[in-house]
C-alpha positions as CSV (number, residue, x, y, z in Angstrom):
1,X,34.2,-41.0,-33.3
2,X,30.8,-41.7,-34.3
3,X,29.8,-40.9,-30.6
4,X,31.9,-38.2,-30.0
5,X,29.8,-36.3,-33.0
6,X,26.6,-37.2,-31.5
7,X,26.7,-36.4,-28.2
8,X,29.9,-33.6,-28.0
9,X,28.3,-31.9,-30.8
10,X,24.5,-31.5,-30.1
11,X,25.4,-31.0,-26.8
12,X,26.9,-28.0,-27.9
13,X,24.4,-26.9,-30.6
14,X,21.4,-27.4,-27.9
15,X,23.9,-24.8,-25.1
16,X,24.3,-21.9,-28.0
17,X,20.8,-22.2,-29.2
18,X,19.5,-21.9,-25.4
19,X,21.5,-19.3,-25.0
20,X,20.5,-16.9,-27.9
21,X,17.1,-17.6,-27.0
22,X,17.4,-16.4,-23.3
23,X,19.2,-13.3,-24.6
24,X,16.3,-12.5,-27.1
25,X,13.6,-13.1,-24.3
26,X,15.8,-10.9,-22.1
27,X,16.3,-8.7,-24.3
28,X,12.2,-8.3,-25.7
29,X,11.4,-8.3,-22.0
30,X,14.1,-5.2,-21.2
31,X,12.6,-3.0,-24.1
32,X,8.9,-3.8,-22.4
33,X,10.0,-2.9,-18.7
34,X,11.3,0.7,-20.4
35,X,8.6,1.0,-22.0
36,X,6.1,0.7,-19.2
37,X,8.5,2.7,-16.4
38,X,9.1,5.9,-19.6
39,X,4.8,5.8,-19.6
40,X,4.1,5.6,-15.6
41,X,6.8,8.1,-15.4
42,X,5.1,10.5,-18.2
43,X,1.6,9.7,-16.3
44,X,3.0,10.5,-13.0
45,X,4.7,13.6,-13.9
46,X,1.8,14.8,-15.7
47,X,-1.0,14.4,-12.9
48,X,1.8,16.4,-10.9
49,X,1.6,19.0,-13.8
50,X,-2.2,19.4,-13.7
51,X,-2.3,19.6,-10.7
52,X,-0.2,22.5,-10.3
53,X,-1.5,24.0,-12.8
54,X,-5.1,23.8,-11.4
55,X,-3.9,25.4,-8.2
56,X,-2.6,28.1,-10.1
57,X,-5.2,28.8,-12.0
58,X,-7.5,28.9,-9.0
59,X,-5.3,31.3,-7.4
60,X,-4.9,33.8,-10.3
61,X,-8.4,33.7,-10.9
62,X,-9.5,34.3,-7.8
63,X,-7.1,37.4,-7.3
64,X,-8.6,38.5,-10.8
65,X,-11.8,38.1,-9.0
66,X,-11.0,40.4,-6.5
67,X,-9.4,43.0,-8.4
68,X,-12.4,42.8,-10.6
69,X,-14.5,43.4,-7.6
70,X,-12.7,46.1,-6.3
71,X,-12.9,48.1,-9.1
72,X,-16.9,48.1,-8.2
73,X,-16.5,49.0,-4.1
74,X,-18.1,52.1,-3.6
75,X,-15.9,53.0,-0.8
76,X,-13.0,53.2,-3.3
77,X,-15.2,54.9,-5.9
78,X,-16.6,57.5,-3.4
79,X,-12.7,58.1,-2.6
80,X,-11.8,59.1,-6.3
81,X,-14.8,61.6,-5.9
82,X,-13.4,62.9,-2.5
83,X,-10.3,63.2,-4.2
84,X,-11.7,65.4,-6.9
85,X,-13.4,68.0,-4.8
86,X,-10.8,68.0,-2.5
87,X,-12.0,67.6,1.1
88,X,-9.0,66.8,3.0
89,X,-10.5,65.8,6.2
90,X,-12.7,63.1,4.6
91,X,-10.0,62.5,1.9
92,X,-7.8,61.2,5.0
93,X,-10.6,59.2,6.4
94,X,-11.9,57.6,3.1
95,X,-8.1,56.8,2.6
96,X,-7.3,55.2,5.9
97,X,-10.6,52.6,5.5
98,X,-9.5,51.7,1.7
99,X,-5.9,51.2,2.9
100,X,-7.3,49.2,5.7
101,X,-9.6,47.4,3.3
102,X,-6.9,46.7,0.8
103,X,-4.6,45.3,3.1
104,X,-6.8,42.7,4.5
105,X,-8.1,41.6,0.9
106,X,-4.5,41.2,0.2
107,X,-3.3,39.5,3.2
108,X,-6.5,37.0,3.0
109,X,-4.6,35.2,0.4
110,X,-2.5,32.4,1.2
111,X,-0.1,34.0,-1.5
112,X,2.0,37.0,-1.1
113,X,0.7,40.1,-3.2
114,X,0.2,43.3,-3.2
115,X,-2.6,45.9,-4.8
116,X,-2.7,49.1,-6.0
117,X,-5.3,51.4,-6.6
118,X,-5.0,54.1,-9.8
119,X,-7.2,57.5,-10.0
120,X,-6.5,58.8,-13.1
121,X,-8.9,61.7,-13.0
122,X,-6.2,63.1,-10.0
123,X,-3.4,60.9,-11.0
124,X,-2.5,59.5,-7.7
125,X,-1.7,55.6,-6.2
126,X,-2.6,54.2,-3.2
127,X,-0.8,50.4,-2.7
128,X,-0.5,47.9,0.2
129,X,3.2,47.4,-0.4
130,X,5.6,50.1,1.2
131,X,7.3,51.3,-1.9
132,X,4.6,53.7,-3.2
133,X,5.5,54.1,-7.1
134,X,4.7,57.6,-9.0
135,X,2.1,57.8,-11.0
136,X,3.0,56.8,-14.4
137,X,0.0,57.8,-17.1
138,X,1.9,56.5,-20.2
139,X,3.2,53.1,-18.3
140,X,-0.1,52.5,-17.2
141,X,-1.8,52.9,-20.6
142,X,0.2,50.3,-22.1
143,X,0.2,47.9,-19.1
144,X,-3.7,48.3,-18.7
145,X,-4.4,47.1,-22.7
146,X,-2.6,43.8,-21.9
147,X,-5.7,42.0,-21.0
148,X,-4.9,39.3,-18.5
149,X,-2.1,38.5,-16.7
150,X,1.7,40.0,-17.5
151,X,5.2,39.6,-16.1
152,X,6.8,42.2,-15.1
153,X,10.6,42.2,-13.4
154,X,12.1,44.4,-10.7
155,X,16.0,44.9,-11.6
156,X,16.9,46.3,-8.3
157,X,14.8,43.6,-6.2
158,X,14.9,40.3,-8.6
159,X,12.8,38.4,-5.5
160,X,10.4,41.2,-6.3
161,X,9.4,40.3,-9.7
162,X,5.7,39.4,-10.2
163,X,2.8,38.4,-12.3
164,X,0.3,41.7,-12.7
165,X,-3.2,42.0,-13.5
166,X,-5.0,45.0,-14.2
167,X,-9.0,45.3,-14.1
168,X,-11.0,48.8,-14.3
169,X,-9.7,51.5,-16.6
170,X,-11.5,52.5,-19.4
171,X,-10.0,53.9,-22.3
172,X,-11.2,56.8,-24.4
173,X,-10.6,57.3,-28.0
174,X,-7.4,58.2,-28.4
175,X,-6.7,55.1,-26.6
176,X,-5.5,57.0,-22.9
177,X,-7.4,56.4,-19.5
178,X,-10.1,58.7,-19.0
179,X,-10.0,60.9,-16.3
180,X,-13.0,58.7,-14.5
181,X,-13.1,55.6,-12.5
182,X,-10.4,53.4,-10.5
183,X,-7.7,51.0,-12.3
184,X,-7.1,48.2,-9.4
185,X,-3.6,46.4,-10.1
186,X,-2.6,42.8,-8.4
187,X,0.6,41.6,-8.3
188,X,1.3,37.9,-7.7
189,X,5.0,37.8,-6.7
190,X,7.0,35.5,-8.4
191,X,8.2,34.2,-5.4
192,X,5.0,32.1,-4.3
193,X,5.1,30.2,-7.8
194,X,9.4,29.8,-6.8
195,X,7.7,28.3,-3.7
196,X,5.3,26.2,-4.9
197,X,7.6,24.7,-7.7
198,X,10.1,23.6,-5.0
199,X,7.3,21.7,-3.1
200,X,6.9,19.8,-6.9
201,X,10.5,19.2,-6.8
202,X,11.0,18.0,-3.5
203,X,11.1,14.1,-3.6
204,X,11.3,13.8,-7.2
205,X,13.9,13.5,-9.7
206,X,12.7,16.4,-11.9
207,X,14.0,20.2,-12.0
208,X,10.0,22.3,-13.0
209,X,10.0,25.4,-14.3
210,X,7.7,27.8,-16.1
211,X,7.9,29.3,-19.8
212,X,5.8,31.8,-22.1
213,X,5.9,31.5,-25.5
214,X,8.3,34.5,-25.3
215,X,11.0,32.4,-23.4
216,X,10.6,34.1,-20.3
217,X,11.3,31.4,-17.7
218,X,10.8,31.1,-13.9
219,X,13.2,29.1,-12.4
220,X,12.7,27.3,-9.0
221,X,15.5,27.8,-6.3
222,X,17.9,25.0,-6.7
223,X,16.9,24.9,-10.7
224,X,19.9,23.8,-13.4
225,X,19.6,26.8,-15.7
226,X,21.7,25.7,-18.5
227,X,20.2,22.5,-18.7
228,X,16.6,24.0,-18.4
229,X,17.7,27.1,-21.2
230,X,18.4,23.5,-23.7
231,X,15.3,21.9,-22.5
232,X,12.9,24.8,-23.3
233,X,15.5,25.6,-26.9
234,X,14.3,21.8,-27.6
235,X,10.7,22.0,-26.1
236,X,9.9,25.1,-29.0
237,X,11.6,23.3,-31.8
238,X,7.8,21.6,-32.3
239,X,4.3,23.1,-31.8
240,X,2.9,22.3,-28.0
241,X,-0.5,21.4,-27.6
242,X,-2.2,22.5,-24.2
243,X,-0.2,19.5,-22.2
244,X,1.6,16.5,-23.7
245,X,5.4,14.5,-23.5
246,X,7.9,14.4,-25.1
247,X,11.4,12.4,-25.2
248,X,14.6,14.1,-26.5
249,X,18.3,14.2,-26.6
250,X,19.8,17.2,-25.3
251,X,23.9,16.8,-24.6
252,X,24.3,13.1,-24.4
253,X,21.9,12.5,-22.2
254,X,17.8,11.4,-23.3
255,X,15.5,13.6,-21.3
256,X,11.3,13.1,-20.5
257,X,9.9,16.4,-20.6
258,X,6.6,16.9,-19.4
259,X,4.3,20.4,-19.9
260,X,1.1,21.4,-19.5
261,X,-0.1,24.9,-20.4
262,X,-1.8,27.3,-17.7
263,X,-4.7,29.3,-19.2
264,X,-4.7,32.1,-16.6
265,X,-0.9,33.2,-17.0
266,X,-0.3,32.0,-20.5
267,X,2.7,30.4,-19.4
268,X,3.8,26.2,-19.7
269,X,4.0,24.4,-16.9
270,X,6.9,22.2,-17.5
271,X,8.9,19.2,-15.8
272,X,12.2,17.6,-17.2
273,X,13.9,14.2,-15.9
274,X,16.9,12.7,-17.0
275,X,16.1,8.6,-18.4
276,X,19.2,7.4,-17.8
277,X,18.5,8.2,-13.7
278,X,15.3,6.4,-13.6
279,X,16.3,3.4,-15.9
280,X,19.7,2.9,-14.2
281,X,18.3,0.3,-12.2
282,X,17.3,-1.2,-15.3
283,X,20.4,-0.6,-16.8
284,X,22.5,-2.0,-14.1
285,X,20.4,-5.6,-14.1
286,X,20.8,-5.7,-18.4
287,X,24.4,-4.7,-17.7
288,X,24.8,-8.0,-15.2
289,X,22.6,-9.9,-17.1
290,X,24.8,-9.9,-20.2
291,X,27.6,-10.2,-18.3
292,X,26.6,-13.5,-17.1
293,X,25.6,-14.8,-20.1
294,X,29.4,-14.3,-21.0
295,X,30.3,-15.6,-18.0
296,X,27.9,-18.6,-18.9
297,X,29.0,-19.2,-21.9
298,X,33.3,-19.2,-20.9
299,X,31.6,-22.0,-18.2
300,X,29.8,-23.6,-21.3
301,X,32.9,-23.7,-23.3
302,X,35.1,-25.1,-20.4
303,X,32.2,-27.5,-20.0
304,X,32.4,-28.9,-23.4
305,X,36.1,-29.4,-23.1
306,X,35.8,-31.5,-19.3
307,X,32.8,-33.3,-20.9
308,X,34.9,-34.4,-24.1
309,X,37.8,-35.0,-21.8
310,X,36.1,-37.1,-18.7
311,X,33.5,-38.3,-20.4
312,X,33.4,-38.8,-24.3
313,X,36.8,-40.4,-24.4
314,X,36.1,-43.1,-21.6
315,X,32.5,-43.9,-22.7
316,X,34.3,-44.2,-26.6
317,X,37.0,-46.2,-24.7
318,X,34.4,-48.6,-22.6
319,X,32.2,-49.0,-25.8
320,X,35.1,-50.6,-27.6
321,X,35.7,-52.5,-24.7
322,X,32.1,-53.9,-24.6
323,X,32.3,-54.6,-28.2
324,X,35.4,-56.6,-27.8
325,X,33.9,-58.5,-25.1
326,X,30.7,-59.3,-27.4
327,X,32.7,-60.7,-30.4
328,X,34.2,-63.6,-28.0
329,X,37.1,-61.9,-26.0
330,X,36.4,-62.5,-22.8
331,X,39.8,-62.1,-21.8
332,X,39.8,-58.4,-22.2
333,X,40.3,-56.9,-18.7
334,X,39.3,-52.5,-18.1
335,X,41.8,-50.5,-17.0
336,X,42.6,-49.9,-13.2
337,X,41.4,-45.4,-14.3
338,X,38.7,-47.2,-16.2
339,X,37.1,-49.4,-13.5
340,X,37.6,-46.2,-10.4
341,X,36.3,-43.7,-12.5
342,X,33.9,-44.6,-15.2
343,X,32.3,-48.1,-14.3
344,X,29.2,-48.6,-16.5
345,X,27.1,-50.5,-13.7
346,X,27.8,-47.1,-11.2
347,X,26.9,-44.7,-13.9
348,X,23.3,-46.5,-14.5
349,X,22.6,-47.1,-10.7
350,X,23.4,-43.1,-10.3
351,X,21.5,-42.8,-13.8
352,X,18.6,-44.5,-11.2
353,X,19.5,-42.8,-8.0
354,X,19.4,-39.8,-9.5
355,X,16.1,-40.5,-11.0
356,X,14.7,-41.5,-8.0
357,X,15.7,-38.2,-6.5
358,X,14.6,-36.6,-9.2
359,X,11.4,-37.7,-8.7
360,X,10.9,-37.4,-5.1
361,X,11.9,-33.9,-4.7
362,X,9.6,-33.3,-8.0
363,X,6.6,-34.8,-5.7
364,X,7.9,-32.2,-2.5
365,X,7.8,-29.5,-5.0
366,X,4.2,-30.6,-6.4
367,X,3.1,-30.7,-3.0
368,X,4.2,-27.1,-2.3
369,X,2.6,-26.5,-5.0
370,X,-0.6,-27.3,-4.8
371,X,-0.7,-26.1,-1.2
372,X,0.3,-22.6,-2.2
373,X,-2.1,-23.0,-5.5
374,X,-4.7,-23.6,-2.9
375,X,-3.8,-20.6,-0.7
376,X,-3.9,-17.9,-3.8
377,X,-7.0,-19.2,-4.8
378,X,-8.9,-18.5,-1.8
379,X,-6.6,-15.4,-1.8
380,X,-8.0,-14.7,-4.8
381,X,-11.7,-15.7,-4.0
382,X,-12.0,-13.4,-1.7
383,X,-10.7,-10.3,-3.2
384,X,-13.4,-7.9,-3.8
385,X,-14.9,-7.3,-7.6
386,X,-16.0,-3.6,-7.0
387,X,-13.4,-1.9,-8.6
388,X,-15.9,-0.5,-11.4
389,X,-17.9,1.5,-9.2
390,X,-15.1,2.6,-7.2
391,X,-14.0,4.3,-10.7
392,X,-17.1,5.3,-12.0
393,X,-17.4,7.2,-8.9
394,X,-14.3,9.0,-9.3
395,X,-15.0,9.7,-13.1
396,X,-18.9,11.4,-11.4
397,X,-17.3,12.8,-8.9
398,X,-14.6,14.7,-11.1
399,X,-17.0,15.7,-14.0
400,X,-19.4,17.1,-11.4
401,X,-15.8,18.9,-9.9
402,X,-15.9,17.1,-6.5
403,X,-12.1,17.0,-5.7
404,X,-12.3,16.4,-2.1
405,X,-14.5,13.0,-3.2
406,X,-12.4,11.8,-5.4
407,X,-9.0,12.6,-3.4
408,X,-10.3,10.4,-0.5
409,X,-11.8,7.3,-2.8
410,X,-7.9,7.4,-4.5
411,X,-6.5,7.0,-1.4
412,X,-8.5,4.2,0.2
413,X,-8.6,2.7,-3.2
414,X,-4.7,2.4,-3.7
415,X,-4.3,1.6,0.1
416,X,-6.6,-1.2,-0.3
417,X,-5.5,-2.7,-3.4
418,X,-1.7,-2.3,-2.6
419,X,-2.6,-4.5,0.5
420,X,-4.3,-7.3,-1.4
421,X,-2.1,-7.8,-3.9
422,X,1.1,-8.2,-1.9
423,X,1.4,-11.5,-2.4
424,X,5.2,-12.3,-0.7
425,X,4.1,-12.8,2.4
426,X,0.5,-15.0,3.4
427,X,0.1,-13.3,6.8
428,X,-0.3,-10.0,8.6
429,X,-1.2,-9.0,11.8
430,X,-4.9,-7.6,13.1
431,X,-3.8,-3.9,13.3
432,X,-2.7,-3.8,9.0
433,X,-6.4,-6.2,8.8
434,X,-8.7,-3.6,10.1
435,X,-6.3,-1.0,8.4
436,X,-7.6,-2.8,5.4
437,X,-11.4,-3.0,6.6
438,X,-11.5,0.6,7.2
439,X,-10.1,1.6,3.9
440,X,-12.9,-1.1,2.5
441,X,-15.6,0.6,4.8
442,X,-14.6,4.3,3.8
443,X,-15.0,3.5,-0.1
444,X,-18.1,2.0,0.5
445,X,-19.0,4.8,2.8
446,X,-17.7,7.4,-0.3
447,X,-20.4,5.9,-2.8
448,X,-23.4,4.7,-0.7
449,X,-23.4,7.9,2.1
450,X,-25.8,6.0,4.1
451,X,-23.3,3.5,6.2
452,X,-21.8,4.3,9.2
453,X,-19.6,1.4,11.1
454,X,-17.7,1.4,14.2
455,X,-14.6,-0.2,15.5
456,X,-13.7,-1.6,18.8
457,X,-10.9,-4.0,19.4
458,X,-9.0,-3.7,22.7
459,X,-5.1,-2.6,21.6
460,X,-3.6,-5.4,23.0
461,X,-5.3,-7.8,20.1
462,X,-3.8,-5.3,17.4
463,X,-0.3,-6.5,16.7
464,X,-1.9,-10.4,16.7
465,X,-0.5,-12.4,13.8
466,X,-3.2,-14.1,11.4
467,X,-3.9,-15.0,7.7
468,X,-4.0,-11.9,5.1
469,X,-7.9,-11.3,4.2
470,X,-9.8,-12.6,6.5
471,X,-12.1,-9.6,8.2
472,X,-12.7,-8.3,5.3
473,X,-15.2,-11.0,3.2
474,X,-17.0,-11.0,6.2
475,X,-17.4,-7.2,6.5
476,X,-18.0,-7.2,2.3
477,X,-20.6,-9.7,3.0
478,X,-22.6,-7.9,5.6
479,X,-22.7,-5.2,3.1
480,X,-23.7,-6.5,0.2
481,X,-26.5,-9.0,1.9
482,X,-27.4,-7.2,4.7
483,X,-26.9,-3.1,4.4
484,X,-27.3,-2.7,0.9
485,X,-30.4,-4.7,0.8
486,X,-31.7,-2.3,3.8
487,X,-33.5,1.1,3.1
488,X,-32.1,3.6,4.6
489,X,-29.2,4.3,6.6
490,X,-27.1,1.1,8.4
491,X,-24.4,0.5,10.6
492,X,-21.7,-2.3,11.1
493,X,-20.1,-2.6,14.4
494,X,-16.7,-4.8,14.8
495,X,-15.3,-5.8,18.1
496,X,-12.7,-8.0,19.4
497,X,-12.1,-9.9,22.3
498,X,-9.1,-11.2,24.4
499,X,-10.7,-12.5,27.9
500,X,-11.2,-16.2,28.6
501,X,-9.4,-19.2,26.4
502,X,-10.3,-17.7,22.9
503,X,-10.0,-14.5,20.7
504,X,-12.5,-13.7,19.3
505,X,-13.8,-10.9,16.5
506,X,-17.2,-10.0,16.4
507,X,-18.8,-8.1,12.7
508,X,-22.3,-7.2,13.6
509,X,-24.7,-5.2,11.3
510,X,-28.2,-4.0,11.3
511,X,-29.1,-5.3,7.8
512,X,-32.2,-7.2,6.5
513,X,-30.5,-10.4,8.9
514,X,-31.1,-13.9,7.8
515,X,-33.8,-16.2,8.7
516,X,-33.5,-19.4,11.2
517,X,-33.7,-22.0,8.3
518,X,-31.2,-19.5,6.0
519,X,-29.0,-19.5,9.2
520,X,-28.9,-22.9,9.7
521,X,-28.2,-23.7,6.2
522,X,-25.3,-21.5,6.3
523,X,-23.8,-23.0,9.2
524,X,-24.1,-26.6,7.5
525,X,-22.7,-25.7,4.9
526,X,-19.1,-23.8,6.6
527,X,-18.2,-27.8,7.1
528,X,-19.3,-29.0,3.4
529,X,-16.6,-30.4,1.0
530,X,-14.9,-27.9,-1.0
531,X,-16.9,-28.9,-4.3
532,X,-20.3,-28.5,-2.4
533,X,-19.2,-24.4,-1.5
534,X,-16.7,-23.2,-4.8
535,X,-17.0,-19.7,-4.5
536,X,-18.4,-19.2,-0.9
537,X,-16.2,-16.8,1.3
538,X,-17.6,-17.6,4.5
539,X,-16.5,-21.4,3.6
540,X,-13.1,-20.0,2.8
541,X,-12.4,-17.9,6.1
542,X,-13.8,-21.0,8.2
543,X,-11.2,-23.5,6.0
544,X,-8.5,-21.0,6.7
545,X,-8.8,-20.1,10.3
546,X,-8.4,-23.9,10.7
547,X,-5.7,-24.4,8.4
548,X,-4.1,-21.5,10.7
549,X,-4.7,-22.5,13.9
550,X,-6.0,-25.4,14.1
551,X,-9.4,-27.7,14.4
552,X,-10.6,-25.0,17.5
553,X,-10.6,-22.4,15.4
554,X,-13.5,-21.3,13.0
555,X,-16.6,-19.3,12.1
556,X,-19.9,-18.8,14.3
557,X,-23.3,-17.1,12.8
558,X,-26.1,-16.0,14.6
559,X,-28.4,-13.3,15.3
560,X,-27.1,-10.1,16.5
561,X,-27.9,-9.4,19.4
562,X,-27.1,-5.7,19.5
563,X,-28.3,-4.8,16.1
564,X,-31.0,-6.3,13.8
565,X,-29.0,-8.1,11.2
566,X,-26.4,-10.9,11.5
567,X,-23.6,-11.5,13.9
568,X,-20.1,-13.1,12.8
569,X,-17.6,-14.2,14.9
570,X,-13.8,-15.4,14.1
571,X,-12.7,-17.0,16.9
572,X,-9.6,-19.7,18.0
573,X,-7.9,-20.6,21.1
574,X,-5.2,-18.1,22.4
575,X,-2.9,-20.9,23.0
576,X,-2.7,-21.4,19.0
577,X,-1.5,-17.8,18.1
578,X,1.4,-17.6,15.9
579,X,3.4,-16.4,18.7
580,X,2.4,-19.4,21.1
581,X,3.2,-21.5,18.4
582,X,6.5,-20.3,17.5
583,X,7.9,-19.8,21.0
584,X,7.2,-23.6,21.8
């Protein structure tokens, strides 16, 4: 029994214990995973936020703008003076310029609105939309000391509804118009702002709307009212800072609500998603996760009981037979179930075999290993280190208000990192390389302004299968050594080849080139041990065009012959391209 307690029972101990400890880790690494998709989720859904909110603000400035300015057009103003004398015949001609005027000031904005001109001195309107209102002195006195922009609904036309802004009208001191001057209204239809917050929602798991401090909301088309009523009730239980997030239960469900506050309208900006749809993926794997464990530990439990059953109680059993067999009795014989099932000689020999196995396959695996170790780390050699000034450009660029800048260096930037650091597969093809190359060249070509570069590789190269990364140290290195090092303006030209028994890719710049001794040293060194070149991307394409396709393949550097700088060529034999190879 003395075995039975030692083995059976640590067995055991050592199967819970493993257990709880993969649950904790699980369960730590669960809490970080919500953690991290709640904040890209907040981040996301606010850069969506500001950016709506800077488009419109732009937009309601720059109809402010204009209302501003026509209150100063002397075509208008000289018609509130015809209007006063009352010259009919120039009255009507005045008023057909100004209404042509006014409708294409309105109709030059991508937005739908309408204006409408106020002459208090004769108490008439003139407007751009076909429902001419009545002048309305005591209406327009309170809507005219409103400064800035105001809602105001239509009952009988709901799609109507709009965002006014009234510039002009002065007021005397008994606080009415005086009877001087034009009062120019805009009104931004609610509509257009309907619009644009269905664009936001499109593709996205949120429901945006917009909300004053005077919980006045504007839904967009397909918008869950009741749910967005609770979410603005829970959104004013707290002060709101000018944009923020917050996370809160509304129902049984946990919402992230996102809001950023618009200046120009005095409205919030706001964006609400359920948690439980974006962590149900999450969900779903902890769900299966800890239902394996149970699952695992049933297994464990019937386990235990076939490894006290078929194993502790014939090892007990051939220990006392061994024992016996020591103290003199050597006419104790095992038992026929003894000697097919649980011989001690077969148990150490598969005790060894199994060792042996063990071993060998731990030697495959090392191999593997090391040969994939190798492969990241001239993957990772060669990934560029210019991720800094890619950023600092974009933090210039935006504090000097340069949007169209720093658009263009976000998107080359995230198309070129999301390509390098897809590591589950090793190769691509030549069309998703110089994809890559021309993202590389544009970011370069975004901070420098001096380079220009031009590709030329005949379409029937493009969908060729080769290594991931390997244009692209060249084309970084005939930048950084050759065209950055240049005054002045520079050019890089790639071109590819497909005639004859090779392929070959050509990078050719006009930099400061390379001298014959520099040249000759760097082709020495392309066939230098490993230890001799740590570090040296050249090195690395030449070790992995081999590795790729064979001994034929590599690098060659000369003088370019088209340009003033250096000349690269990748080339191999068209009879080792993945395809070849494959369909042998």
């Amino acid at each position: 029994m003395i075995i039975q307690k030692n083995i059976f029972s640590k067995m055991n101990a050592i199967i819970f214990v493993f257990l709880i400890l993969i649950i904790l880790l699980y369960g730590l690494s669960n809490q970080a995973s919500v953690r991290v998709v709640e904040g890209l989720l907040q981040k996301e859904k606010s850069n969506q936020l500001e950016f709506f909110r800077k488009q419109l603000d732009s937009i309601a400035l720059s109809l402010a703008m204009n209302a501003i300015t026509l209150t100063r057009d002397t075509t208008i103003l000289g018609m509130e003076r015809t209007m006063q004398t009352g010259e009919q015949p120039l009255l009507n001609q005045i008023e057909s310029t100004v209404q042509e005027k006014l409708t294409l000031q309105s109709s030059a904005n991508t937005w739908y609105n309408d204006i409408t001109l106020y002459f208090p001195s004769v108490q008439r309107t003139l407007s751009t939309t076909l429902r001419q209102a009545p002048y309305n002195e005591q209406q327009l006195n309170a809507e005219v000391r409103n400064a800035g922009w105001s809602y105001r609904s239509d009952p009988d036309r709901p799609d109507m509804s709009s965002f006014v802004y009234y510039a002009g009208g002065p007021i005397n001191e008994n606080g009415a118009l005086k009877e001087s001057g034009v009062i120019v209204e805009i009104a931004l239809y609610e509509q257009n702002i309907t619009s644009l917050m269905d664009q936001l929602k499109t593709g996205s798991k949120g429901d945006p709307f917009m909300v004053d401090r005077q919980n006045h909301i504007s839904y967009n088309r397909t918008s869950d009212k009741q749910t967005t009523d609770a979410v603005v009730h829970a959104l004013f239980q707290n002060k709101l800072e000018d944009k923020g997030n917050v996370v809160t239960e509304i129902g049984s469900q946990t919402y992230s609500i996102s809001y950023v506050y618009s200046q120009a309208l005095g409205y919030y900006i706001v964006d609400y998603t359920p948690l439980e749809q974006i962590l149900s993926p999450l969900t779903k794997i902890r769900n299966f996760f800890y239902g394996f464990i149970a699952l695992l530990l049933v297994l464990g439990v019937m386990a235990s009981y076939l490894l006290y059953k078929h194993v502790q109680k014939p090892l007990h059993a051939l220990t006392g037979v061994l024992k016996r067999f020591q103290h003199g009795d050597f006419s104790v014989r095992l038992n026929k179930w003894f000697h097919n099932e649980f011989d001690f000689v077969v148990v150490r020999f598969n005790d060894m075999a199994g060792q042996i196995q063990h071993l060998i396959e731990n030697v495959y695996e090392e191999k593997n290993r090391s040969r994939l170790a190798t492969l990241k780390q001239l993957q990772a050699q060669i990934n560029p280190h210019f991720l800094y000034n890619s950023l600092n450009f974009i933090i210039s660029s935006a504090n000097l208000g340069r949007n169209e800048p720093v658009i263009a260096m976000a998107y080359n930037l995230s198309d070129y990192y999301r390509y390098i650091t897809r590591l589950d597969d090793d190769n691509s093809c030549l069309r998703d390389e110089l994809k890559l190359v021309t993202n590389y060249l544009e970011i370069h070509q975004l901070r420098l302004q001096r380079i220009r570069y031009d590709i030329h590789v005949p379409e029937e190269m493009m969908n060729l299968r080769m290594p991931r990364l390997l244009i692209q140290p060249i084309v970084e290195n005939a930048i950084v050594h050759g065209l950055e090092m240049k005054v002045g303006k520079g050019t890089l030209v790639i071109t590819g080849e497909a005639s004859g028994e090779y392929r070959r890719i050509t990078i050719e710049d006009d930099g400061v080139g390379l001298s014959a001794d520099r040249l000759r040293l760097l082709t020495e060194q392309l066939n230098r041990p490993m230890e001799e070149t740590k570090g040296y991307g050249l090195w690395n394409v030449q070790q992995r065009l081999q590795y790729w396709f064979g001994e034929d393949a590599g690098l060659e550097l000369k003088a370019s012959s088209g340009l003033t700088g250096l000349s690269v060529t990748l080339y191999w034999r068209k009879d080792a391209d993945y395809d070849a190879v494959a369909s042998r």
